[in-house]
VEXDREN-2710 file (C-alpha; in Angstrom, 1 decimal):
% VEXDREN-2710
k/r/px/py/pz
1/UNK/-1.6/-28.4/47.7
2/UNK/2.2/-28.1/47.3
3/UNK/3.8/-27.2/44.2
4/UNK/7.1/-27.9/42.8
5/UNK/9.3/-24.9/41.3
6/UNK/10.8/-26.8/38.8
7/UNK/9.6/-29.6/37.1
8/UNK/10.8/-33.0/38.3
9/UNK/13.8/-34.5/36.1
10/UNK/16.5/-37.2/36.1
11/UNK/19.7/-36.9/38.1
12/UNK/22.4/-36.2/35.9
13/UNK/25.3/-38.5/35.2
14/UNK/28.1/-38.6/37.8
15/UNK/31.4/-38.5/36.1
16/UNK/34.0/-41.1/38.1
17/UNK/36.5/-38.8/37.9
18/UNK/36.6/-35.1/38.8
19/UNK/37.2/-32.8/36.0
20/UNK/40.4/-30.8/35.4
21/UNK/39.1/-27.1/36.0
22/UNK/39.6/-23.8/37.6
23/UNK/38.7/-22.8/41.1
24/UNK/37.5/-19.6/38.9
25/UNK/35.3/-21.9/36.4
26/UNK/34.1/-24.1/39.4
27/UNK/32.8/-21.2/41.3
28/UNK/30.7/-19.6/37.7
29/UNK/29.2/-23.1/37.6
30/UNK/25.9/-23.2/39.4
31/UNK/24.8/-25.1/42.2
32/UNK/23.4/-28.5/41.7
33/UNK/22.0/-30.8/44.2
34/UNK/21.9/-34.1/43.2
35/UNK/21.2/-35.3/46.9
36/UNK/17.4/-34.7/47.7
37/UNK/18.2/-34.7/51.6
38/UNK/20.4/-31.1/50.9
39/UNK/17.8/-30.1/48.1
40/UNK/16.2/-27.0/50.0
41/UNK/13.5/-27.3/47.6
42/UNK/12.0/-30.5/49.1
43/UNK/9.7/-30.1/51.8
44/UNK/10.3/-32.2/55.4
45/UNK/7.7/-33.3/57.6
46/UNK/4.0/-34.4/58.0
47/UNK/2.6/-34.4/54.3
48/UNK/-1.0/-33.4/56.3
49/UNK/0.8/-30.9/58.8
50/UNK/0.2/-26.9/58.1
51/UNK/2.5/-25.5/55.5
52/UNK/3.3/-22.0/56.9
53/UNK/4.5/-19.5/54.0
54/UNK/7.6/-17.7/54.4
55/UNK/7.2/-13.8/55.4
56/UNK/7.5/-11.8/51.9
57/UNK/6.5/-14.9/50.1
58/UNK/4.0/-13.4/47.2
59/UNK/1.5/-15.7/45.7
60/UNK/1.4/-16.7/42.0
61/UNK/-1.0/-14.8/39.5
62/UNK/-2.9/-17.8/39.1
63/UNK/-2.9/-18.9/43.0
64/UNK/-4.3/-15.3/43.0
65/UNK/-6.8/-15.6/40.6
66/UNK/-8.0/-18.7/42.3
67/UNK/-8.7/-16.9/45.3
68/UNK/-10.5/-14.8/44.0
69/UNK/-12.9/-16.8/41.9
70/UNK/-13.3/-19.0/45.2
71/UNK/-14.3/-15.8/47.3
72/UNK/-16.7/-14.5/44.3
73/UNK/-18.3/-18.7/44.7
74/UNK/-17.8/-19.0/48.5
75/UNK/-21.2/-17.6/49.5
76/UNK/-23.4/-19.2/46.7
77/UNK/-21.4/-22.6/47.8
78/UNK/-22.7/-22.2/51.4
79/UNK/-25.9/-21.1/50.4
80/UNK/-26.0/-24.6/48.5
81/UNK/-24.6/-26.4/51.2
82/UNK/-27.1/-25.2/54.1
83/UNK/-29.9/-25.5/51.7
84/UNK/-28.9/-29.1/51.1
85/UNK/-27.8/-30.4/54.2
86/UNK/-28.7/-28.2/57.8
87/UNK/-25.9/-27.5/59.7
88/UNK/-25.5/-27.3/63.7
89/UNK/-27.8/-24.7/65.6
90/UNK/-26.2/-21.8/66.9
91/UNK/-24.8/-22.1/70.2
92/UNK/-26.6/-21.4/73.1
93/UNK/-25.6/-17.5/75.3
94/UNK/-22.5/-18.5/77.1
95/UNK/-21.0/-21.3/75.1
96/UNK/-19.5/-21.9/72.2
97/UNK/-19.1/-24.4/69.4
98/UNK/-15.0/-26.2/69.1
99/UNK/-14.1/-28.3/66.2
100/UNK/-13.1/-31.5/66.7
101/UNK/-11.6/-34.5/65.0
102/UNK/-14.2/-37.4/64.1
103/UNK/-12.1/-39.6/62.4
104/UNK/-10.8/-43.1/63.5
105/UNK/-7.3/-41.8/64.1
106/UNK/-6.4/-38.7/66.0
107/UNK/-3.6/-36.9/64.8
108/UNK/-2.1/-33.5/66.7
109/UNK/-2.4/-30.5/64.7
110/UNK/0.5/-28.3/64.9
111/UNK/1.5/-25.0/63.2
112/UNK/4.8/-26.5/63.9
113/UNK/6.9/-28.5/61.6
114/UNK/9.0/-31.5/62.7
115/UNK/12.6/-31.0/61.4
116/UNK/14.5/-34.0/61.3
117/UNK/18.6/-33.4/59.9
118/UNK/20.1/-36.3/58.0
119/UNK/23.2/-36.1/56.4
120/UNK/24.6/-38.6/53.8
121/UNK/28.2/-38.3/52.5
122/UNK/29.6/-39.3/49.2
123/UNK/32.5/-40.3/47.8
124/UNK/35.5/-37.6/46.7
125/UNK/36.1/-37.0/43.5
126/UNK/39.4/-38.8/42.0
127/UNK/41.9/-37.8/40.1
128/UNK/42.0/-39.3/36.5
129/UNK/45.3/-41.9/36.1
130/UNK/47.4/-40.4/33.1
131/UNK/46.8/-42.5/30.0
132/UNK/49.5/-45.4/29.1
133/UNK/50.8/-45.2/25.5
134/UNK/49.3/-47.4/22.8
135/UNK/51.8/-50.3/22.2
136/UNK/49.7/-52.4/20.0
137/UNK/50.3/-56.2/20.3
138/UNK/53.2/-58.1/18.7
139/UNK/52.7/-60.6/16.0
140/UNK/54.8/-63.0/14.0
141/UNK/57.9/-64.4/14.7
142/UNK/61.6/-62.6/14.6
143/UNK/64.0/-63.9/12.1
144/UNK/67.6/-62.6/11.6
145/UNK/70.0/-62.6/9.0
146/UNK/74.0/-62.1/8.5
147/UNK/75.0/-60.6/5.6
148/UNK/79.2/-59.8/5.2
149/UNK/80.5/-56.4/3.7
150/UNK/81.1/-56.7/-0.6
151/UNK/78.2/-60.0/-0.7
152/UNK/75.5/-57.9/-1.9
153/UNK/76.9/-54.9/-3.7
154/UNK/80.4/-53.6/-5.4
155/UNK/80.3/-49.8/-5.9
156/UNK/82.7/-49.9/-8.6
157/UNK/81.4/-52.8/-10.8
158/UNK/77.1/-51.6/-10.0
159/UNK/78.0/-47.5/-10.5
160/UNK/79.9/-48.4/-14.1
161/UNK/76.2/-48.6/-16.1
162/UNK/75.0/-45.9/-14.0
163/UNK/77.9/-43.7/-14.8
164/UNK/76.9/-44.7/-18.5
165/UNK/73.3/-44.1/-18.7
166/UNK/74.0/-40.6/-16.6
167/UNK/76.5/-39.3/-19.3
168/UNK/74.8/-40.9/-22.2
169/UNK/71.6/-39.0/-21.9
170/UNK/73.8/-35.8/-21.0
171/UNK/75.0/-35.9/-24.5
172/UNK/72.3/-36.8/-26.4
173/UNK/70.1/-33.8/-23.8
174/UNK/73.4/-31.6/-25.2
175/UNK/73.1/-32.7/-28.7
176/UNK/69.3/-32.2/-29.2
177/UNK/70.1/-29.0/-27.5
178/UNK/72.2/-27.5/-30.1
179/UNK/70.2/-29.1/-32.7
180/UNK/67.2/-27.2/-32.1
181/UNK/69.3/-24.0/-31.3
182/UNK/70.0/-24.7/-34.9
183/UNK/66.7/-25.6/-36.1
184/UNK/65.4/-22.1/-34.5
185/UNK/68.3/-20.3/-35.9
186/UNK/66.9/-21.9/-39.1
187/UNK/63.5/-21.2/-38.2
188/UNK/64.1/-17.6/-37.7
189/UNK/65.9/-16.7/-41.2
190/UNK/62.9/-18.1/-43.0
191/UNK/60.5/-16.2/-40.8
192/UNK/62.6/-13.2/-41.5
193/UNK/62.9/-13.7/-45.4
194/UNK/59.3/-14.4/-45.1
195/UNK/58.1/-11.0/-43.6
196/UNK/60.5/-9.2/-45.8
197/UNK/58.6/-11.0/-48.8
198/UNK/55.2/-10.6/-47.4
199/UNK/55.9/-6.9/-46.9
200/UNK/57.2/-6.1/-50.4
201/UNK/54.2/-7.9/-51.7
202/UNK/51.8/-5.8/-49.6
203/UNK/53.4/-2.7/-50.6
204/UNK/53.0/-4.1/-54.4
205/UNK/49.0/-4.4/-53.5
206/UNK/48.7/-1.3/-51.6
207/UNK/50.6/0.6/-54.8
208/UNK/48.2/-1.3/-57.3
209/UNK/45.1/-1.0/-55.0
210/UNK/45.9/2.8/-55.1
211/UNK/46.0/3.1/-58.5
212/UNK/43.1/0.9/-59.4
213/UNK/41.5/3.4/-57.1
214/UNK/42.9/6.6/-59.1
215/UNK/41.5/4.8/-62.5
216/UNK/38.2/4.3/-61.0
217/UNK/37.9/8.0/-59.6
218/UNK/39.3/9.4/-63.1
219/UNK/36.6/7.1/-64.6
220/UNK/34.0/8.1/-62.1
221/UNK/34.9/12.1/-62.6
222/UNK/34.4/11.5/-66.6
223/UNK/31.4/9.7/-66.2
224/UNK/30.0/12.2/-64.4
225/UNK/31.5/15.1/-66.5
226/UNK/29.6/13.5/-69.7
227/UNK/26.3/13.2/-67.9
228/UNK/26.5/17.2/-67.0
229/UNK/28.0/18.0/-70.4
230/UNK/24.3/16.1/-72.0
231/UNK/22.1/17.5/-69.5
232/UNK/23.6/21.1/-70.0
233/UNK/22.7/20.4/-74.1
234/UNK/19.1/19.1/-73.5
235/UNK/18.4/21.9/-70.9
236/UNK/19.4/24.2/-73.4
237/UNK/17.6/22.5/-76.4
238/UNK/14.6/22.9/-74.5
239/UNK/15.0/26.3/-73.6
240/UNK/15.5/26.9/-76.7
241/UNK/12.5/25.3/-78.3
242/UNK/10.5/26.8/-75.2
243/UNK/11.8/30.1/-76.4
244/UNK/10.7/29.4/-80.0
245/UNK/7.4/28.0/-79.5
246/UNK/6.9/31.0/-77.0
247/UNK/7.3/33.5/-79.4
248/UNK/5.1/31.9/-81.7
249/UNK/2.6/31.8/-79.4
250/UNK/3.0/35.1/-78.2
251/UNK/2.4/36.9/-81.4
252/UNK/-0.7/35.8/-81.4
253/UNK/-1.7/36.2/-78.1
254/UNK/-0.5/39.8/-76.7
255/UNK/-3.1/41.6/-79.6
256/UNK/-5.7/39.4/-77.6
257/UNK/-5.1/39.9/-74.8
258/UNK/-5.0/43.5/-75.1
259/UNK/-8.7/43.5/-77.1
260/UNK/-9.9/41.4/-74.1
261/UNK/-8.4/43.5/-71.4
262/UNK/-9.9/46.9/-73.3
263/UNK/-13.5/45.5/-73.5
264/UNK/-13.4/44.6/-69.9
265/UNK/-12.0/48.0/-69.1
266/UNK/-8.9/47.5/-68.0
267/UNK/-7.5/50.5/-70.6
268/UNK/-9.6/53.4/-70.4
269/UNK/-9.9/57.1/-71.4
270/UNK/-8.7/59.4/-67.7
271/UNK/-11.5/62.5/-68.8
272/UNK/-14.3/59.6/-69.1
273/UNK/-13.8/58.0/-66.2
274/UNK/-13.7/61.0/-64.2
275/UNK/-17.0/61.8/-65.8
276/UNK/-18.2/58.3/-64.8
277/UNK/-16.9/58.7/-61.6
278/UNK/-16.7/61.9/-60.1
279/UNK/-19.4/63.9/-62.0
280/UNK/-22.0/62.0/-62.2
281/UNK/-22.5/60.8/-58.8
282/UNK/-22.2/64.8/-58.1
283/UNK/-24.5/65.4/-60.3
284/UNK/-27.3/62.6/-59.1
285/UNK/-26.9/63.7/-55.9
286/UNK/-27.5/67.5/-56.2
287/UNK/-30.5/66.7/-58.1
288/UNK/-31.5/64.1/-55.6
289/UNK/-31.4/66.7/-53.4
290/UNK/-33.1/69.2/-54.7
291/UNK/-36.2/67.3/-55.2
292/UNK/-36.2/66.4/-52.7
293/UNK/-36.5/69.9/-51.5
294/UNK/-39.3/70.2/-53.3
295/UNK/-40.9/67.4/-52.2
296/UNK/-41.0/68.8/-49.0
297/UNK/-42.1/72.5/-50.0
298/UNK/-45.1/70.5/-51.2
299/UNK/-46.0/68.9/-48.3
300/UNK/-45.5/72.1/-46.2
301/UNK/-47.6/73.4/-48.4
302/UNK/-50.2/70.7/-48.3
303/UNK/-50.3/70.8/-44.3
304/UNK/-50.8/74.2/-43.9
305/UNK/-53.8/74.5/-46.5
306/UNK/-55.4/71.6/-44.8
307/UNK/-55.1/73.5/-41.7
308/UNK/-56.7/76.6/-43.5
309/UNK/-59.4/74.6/-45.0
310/UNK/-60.2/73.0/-41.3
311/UNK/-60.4/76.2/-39.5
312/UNK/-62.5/77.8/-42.6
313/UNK/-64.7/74.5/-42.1
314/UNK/-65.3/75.0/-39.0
315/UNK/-65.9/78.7/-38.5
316/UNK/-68.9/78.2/-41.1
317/UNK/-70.1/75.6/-39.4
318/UNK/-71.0/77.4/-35.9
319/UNK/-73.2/80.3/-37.6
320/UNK/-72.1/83.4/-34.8
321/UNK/-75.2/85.6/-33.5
322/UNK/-78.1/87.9/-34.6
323/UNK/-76.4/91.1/-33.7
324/UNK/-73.4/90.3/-34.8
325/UNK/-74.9/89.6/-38.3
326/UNK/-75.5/92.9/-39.7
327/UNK/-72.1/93.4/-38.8
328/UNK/-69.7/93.5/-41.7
329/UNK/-67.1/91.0/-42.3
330/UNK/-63.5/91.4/-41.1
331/UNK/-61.5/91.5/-43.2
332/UNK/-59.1/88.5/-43.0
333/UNK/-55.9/89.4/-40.7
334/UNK/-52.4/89.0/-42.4
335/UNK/-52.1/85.8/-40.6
336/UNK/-54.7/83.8/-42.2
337/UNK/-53.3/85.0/-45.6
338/UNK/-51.6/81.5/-47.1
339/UNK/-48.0/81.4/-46.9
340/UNK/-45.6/81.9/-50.4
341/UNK/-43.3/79.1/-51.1
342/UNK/-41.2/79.9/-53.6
END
């Protein structure tokens, strides 16, 4: 089925008169075809006849995605459709089947379109009348008057209180004027006696401030001069006493402490403490080491008589043979004598 491009809307309002623009403006402004019979955009002819598309024309994306979903149905459509209603046999060899219209009407089918041209003219535009001035509309009625020169005023007899009033308040202006030149004149003499009295007095303060502070320093420096002069006397009373009861105590304690410090051997004789220390531990070691000496004579000693007493033992008990016992006894060799230890 046909499509619009655009949307169907209302005609816009026709002004009655043409606007006053450009030729430039007029050409930027784009095209508008308020007349459907110029509107290119509406399609002429049979509403049933063929719509051929223009060469180049490119389908939508959806008219194209609708093609293709009805190719992807087509064949399970006419698989349904056979299987539910038979269609006609195949022709026989040598003829062929032609479509043809079965309705009440016949109607021509044409690839061709029928093109009818109308053309409808409309009014021209009018120029716009220039617009009248606003008179607004009279009301009331017009009354006139006559009036003759020296009826209604007199310049010399109406300007005589002005004249008054006008120089009146120029004095009096001129009078309060030098009055409160005066009263400032006045104003400033008291303000200047004033700030020479408040000056002098402020000196007078600062002099007696100054010395109040001199007194209290003086008094301040004394104060503290008497507190170091009584600390100075008890620090030295107390040394003083310390010094005393010190030397008391001291006389008692140094003999004391010197018996104490000889009984624990703090003051000692040099010739007996080398004895203590030196010689004697000489001493207990030289004899240390000699017994020791001898200690080990004795066990040399002991080991080699064993060893005597062992071989003796055993040569005595393996009796030797019957010619050898008429034999006389060796005499025993130099080494089987015992050793000396001296």
């Amino acid at each position: 089925p046909y499509s619009f491009c655009s949307e169907p809307h209302s005609l816009p309002a026709r002004p009655k008169y043409r606007s006053q623009t450009n030729a430039a403006e007029t050409e930027k402004v784009p095209v508008r075809y308020p007349n459907i019979m110029i509107d290119p955009r509406v399609v002429r002819g049979k509403a049933l006849s063929l719509r051929l598309l223009p060469q180049g024309a490119q389908p939508s994306a959806p008219e194209v995605k609708r093609q293709k979903n009805a190719q992807k149905k087509a064949p399970a459509r006419k698989l349904t459709q056979e299987q539910i209603q038979p269609g006609t046999p195949e022709p026989v060899e040598g003829r062929e089947h032609v479509y043809v219209q079965t309705e009440l009407y016949l109607e021509e089918i044409s690839d061709l379109i029928v093109e009818v041209d109308g053309e409808c003219q409309t009014d021209e535009f009018l120029d716009r009348p220039p617009t009248p001035l606003f008179i607004p509309a009279k009301t009331g009625k017009d009354v006139a008057t006559q009036i003759e020169e020296g009826e209604l005023f007199d310049f010399d007899i109406e300007v005589k209180p002005i004249l008054e009033v006008l120089v009146g308040k120029t004095v009096e202006q001129a009078l309060l004027e030098v009055m409160e030149e005066e009263e400032l004149a006045q104003l400033l003499s008291h303000q200047r006696a004033f700030t020479e009295l408040r000056n002098a007095e402020f000196a007078e303060l600062q002099r007696l401030e100054e010395q109040d502070r001199r007194i209290r320093e003086e008094k301040e420096r004394r104060r503290l001069e008497h507190l170091e002069k009584l600390r100075k006397q008890k620090e030295t009373a107390e040394k003083i006493a310390a010094q005393a009861f010190a030397q008391r105590y001291l006389a008692d304690l140094i003999p004391s402490v010197f018996n104490n410090l000889h009984d624990s051997g703090f003051f000692y004789d040099p010739i007996e403490r080398a004895v203590e220390t030196e010689f004697l531990p000489w001493l207990m070691s030289e004899v240390e080491e000699t017994l020791q000496r001898k200690v080990l004579g004795r066990v040399m000693l002991d080991s080699l008589i064993r060893t005597v007493v062992e071989k003796r033992l055993d040569e005595f008990s393996h009796p030797p043979p019957s010619d050898q016992t008429e034999a006389p006894a060796e005499e025993p060799k130099p080494a089987d004598a015992a050793p000396q230890v001296s």
